[in-house]
Each structure stands twice: as structure tokens, then as C-alpha cells.
C-alpha positions, 0 to 999 in steps of 0.5 A, spaced: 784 137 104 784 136 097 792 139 097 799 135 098 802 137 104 809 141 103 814 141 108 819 149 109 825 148 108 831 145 111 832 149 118 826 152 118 823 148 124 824 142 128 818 139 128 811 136 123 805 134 126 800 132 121 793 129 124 788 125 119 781 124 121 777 119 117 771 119 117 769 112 121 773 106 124 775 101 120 780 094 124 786 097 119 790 093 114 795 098 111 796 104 111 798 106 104 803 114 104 803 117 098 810 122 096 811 126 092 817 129 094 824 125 097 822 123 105 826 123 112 828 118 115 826 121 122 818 119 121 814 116 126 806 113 126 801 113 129 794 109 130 788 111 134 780 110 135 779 117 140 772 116 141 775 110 145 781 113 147 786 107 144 793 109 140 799 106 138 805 108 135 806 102 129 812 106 125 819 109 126 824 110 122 824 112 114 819 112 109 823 111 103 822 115 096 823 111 090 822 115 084 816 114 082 810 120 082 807 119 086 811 114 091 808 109 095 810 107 102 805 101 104 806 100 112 802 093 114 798 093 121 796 088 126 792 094 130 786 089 133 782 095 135 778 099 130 782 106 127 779 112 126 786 117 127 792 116 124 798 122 127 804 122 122 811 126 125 817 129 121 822 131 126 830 135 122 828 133 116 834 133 112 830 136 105 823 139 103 818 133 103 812 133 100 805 128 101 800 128 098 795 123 101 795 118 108 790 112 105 787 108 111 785 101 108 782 096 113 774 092 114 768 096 117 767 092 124 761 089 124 759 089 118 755 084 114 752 082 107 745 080 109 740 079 102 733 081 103 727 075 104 723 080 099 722 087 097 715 089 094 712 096 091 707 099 095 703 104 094 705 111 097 705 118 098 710 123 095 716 123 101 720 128 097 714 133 097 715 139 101 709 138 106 710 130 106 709 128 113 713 122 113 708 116 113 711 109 113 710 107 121 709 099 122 709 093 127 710 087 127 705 082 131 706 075 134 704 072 128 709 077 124 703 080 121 706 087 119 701 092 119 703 099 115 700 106 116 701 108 109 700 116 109 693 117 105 692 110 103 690 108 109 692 101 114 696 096 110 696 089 113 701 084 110 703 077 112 710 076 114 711 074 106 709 081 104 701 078 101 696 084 103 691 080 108 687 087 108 685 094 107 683 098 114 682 106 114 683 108 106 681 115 106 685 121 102 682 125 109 687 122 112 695 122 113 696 116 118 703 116 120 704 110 125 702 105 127 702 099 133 698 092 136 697 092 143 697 086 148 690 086 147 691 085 139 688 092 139 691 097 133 693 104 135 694 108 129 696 116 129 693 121 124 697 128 123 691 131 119 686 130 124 691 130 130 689 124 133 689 116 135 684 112 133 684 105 137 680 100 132 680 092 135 682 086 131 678 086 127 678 094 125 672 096 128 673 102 131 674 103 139 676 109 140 680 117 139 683 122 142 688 128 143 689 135 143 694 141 141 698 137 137 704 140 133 704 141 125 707 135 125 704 130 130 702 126 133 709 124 130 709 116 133 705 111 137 707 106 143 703 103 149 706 101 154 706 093 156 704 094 164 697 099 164 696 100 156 696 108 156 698 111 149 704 115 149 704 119 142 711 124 140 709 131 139 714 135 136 714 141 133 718 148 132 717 149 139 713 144 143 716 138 144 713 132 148 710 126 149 702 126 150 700 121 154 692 118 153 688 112 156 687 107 150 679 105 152 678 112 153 681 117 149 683 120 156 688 125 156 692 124 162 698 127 162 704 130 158 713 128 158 716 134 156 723 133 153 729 137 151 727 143 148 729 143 140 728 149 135 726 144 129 723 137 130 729 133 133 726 126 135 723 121 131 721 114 133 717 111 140 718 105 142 718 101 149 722 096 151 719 089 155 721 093 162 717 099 161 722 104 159 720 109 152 724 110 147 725 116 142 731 118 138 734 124 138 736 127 132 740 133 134 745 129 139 745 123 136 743 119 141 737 114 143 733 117 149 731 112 155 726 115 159 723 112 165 715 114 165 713 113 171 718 119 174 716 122 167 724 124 166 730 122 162 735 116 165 741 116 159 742 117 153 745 111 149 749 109 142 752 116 142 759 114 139 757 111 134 749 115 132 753 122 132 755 123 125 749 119 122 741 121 119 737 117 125 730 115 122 727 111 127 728 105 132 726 099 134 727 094 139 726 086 140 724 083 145 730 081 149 732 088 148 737 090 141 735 097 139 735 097 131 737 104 128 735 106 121 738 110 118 738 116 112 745 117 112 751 115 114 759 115 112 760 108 111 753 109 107 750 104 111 742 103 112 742 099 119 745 099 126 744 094 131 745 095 137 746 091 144 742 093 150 748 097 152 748 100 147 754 097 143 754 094 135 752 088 134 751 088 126 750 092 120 748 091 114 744 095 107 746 100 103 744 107 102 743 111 095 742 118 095 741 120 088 734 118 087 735 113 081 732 106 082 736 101 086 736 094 089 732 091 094 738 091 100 739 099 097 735 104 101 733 111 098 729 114 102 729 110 107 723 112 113 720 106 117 723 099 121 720 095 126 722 088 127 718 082 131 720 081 138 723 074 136 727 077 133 726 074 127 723 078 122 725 086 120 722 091 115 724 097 113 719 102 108 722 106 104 719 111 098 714 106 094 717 099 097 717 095 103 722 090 104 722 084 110 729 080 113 729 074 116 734 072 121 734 066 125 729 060 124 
């Protein structure tokens, strides 16, 4: 609320309770309250983190006016938990108080400068068009090759320094929008103009394709599973909403997994954990989407507390099991979450930019895409025009 908050006068209640929401959690610092009109001695606050369900009374007593316009009363914390929610109650006030704002200061948990390894331009189709199909999918080998699926222009292969190895599939009768290798070193890439995989070997021959009655915007994403190698391609859409299910050397049709209806394309990203089980995220509920394949149904839904109030873009997961979540916007304007295996931040780190003007490798404007190598090691993240690399570890 851009304006003060004004008590009644004297006898007109007994009571005020004022309730402040941010818009993320932060370990608090201080709490800064700014009046503008003489206070009470009868004030007491209150911190809490609802999604968790902690609070604490850390004040009671008076919050002092000393004259100025406006007056600052800056309460020191040492709340160990982070704070999203501050309650603030007026009880017999003695005169009219009036408060402009509640300042919660404090550090964003898990938060961490980490500096790209390098960021390059890349050729690129316009992702701000309004038929854009938002290519930019991308995996990262053994050998940390990355291979991009880079719309109109075609297949990209890089190395883990960001040098192009090679050019497959470059056709502007394609819109190529996700990619992955199988254990076998086969490419899997999709195609939302023609609606299809294409299966090519290591060496870019062609092996095979498949698929049928895809969705305007699919097949949206690609993964194989890791036990009998069929092909598991996201199919949404304004009314379908599924996952189409192909064998890889033959392009066979097998079956489908339906998900939750959605009336506008709602899931992005599909990847497998070491285990078998697939991984989508849904957008509307902000949540990632666990599903067994073999009974074809959803087991959990994971991350909410902290995906609720963001863009989710795309996910991906390393090899012991850690979910890395891009994303397009966020309160704290973060680009990237890394979650545990239950879900639990680890780590975030870059930044987001939305007004369109240039920006700095470690600043996302229209983030798209994010893989990361099973060790671990090495994450990319496409945006509009760049591709930029992070190395953790050795």
C-alpha cells in the first residue's frame, strides 16, 4: 500500500493489527519502522516464515518518535530462520499514530555470486515474435559436449569451452526445440514444424523419426529413459496435454501419459532421473512433476514452497539427483534455483533483466534453456542470442 497507515483517534478502538507480506524470505538483520506521527508505548512484533509455519514475538514496549519526518525506529534481530511476514499490534494508544512503511532488511539464504566460465553469442531466432517456438533445448554429454537445438538453425555441437565442433540438421524447414544423447551416444532432437524425432547416430546419420497428432506447440521437450530407451516426448497444448511415448529404433508409437488438464500450455521441460522416474514442471502450480512411468501416474509434486510465486522455464537434473530450475522471473530476480533431491534449496545464483537493454554474462533477458553434466561440473543456460557455461567443482 503506497499509503501511511493512520490510527482513529483516542477511544475509538482498543486494538491495531497490521499485517506486512514480502514478497520472499530473507534471515532478517533489522527491522526499520518509519512515523510520522508521535507512537505508543503499547506496540509488540512479530516475525514469521508462514510457508514454514515459525514465528516469534522479537518486540514489546514503546517505539519512540523523536521528531524527525519521518522518524526511524530500527529494531536489531537475531531470527535464525528466513522471514517473510512481519505483524505489527497497537493496543490503548494514548494519541493518533501514523506509519508510513515497515522495512524488512536482512540476506537472501542461499544466495551466491558465481561468475560465468564464458558466455558467447549465438545465432538465434527471434524469441520475442509472437510465433516463436522457443528453441534452446540442450544436453550436456559425458565428454561435456553441449549439444543445442537451435530453432531454425539447426544442431549445434560445442565443446565444454563454448568452440563449435559442428553443424548438424541446418534447415530453415525446421524448428528444432530440444535435444538429448542417449546411452548409446544417439541424438534424439524434436521438431515442432514437421511434429516429430529425429534419432540420428553419433555421427549425425540418420537413424530414424516418429510421432503423431502433436499439439501446435509440440513435441515441446525430449527424454529417453536410462532402462529400455524409449523416447518420452512432452505434448501440450490448449487442450492436450500428455506425454507420447516412442520406441528409439523404430520410431514406434507405443503409448501415451496423460497429465493434468490445463487450458494453455502449462509444462515445460522433461528429464529423467538415474532412478527412471520423468521429470516435467508445471507452470500453473509451480511444482516439479515427478511421475513413475511404469505405472504411468504422477507420484509427488516437489519444490512448491519455493516455485509458487516464479517463471519456471526449464529443469535439469545431475547425476546424484539435484534439480536445477530456470527460471524467467522471480521476486528476488534470481535466474536459477538449485534444489536437493527433496526438493530444499541448495543454492541460487544469476540475475534476471526485463527490460530488453543489453546485459552482462551472469544477467538473463529472456532466459530459455538449462542443462547441467551428470558430474555436476558444467551448466549452461540459452538465452536470447548467447549461451553462457558455469563451471562448479574441478
Amino acid at each position: 500500500d503506497p499509503y501511511p497507515w493512520f490510527s482513529q483517534q483516542e477511544g475509538q478502538t482498543d486494538e491495531y493489527n497490521l499485517f506486512f507480506e514480502y514478497p520472499y524470505a530473507v534471515i532478517p538483520l533489522e527491522i526499520n519502522i518509519y512515523l510520522t506521527h508521535p507512537s505508543s508505548d503499547n506496540f509488540s512484533i512479530s516475525v514469521a516464515n508462514k510457508l514454514d509455519k515459525l514465528s516469534e514475538q522479537v518486540y514489546s514496549g514503546e517505539i519512540p518518535f523523536n521528531g524527525d519526518c519521518p522518524s526511524i525506529f530500527t529494531l536489531p534481530l537475531t531470527t535464525a530462520y528466513p522471514v517473510d511476514h512481519i505483524t505489527l499490534r497497537l493496543s490503548d494508544p494514548e494519541n493518533p499514530v501514523q506509519i508510513s512503511s515497515i522495512e524488512l532488511v536482512g540476506i537472501l539464504p542461499y544466495a551466491e555470486e558465481i561468475q560465468p566460465a564464458w558466455r558467447i553469442a549465438i545465432p538465434a531466432d527471434d524469441l520475442t515474435a509472437s510465433d516463436s517456438h522457443f528453441p534452446g533445448g540442450m544436453t550436456i554429454d559425458g565428454d561435456h559436449n553441449i549439444y543445442l537445438a537451435n530453432g531454425q538453425n539447426g544442431l549445434l555441437k560445442l565443446n565444454q569451452d563454448g568452440e563449435l565442433i559442428s553443424t548438424y540438421l541446418s534447415n530453415e524447414t525446421h524448428i528444432y526445440s530440444d535435444v538429448f544423447i542417449d546411452q548409446f551416444s544417439n541424438i534424439l532432437v524434436t521438431d515442432v514444424l514437421t511434429k516429430e524425432f529425429i534419432a540420428l547416430s553419433k555421427n549425425g546419420t540418420l537413424n530414424t523419426s516418429g510421432g503423431m497428432d502433436f499439439s501446435i506447440y509440440s513435441p515441446r521437450a525430449v527424454a529417453v529413459s536410462p532402462f529400455n530407451g524409449n523416447v518420452y516426448l512432452l505434448d501440450v497444448g490448449d487442450i492436450v496435454n500428455r506425454i507420447q511415448v516412442y520406441t528409439s529404433d523404430t520410431g514406434e508409437y507405443l503409448h501415451e501419459i496423460e497429465l493434468e488438464p490445463a487450458e494453455y500450455p502449462s509444462y515445460k521441460g522433461l528429464v529423467f532421473d538415474s532412478d527412471g522416474f520423468l521429470y516435467t514442471l508445471d507452470s500453473r502450480k509451480g511444482s516439479i512433476i515427478k511421475i513413475n512411468v511404469d505405472e504411468k501416474m504422477v507420484v509427488s509434486e516437489i519444490a512448491q514452497k519455493y516455485l509458487h510465486n516464479v517463471g519456471i522455464m526449464d529443469l535439469a537434473i545431475d547425476g546424484v539427483g539435484n534439480y536445477y530450475i530456470l527460471l524467467s522471473n522471480s521476486p528476488e530476480n534470481i535466474a536459477v534455483y538449485i534444489l536437493d533431491g527433496n526438493g530444499e534449496m541448495v543454492k541460487r545464483f544469476g540475475d534476471l533483466s526485463y527490460d530488453g537493454s543489453p546485459t552482462e554474462q551472469g544477467t538473463f533477458s529472456f532466459p530459455v534453456s538449462i542443462a547441467v553434466s551428470s558430474d555436476g561440473n558444467l551448466m549452461t543456460i540459452c538465452e536470447n542470442g548467447y549461451l553462457t557455461a558455469y563451471r562448479f567443482g574441478k
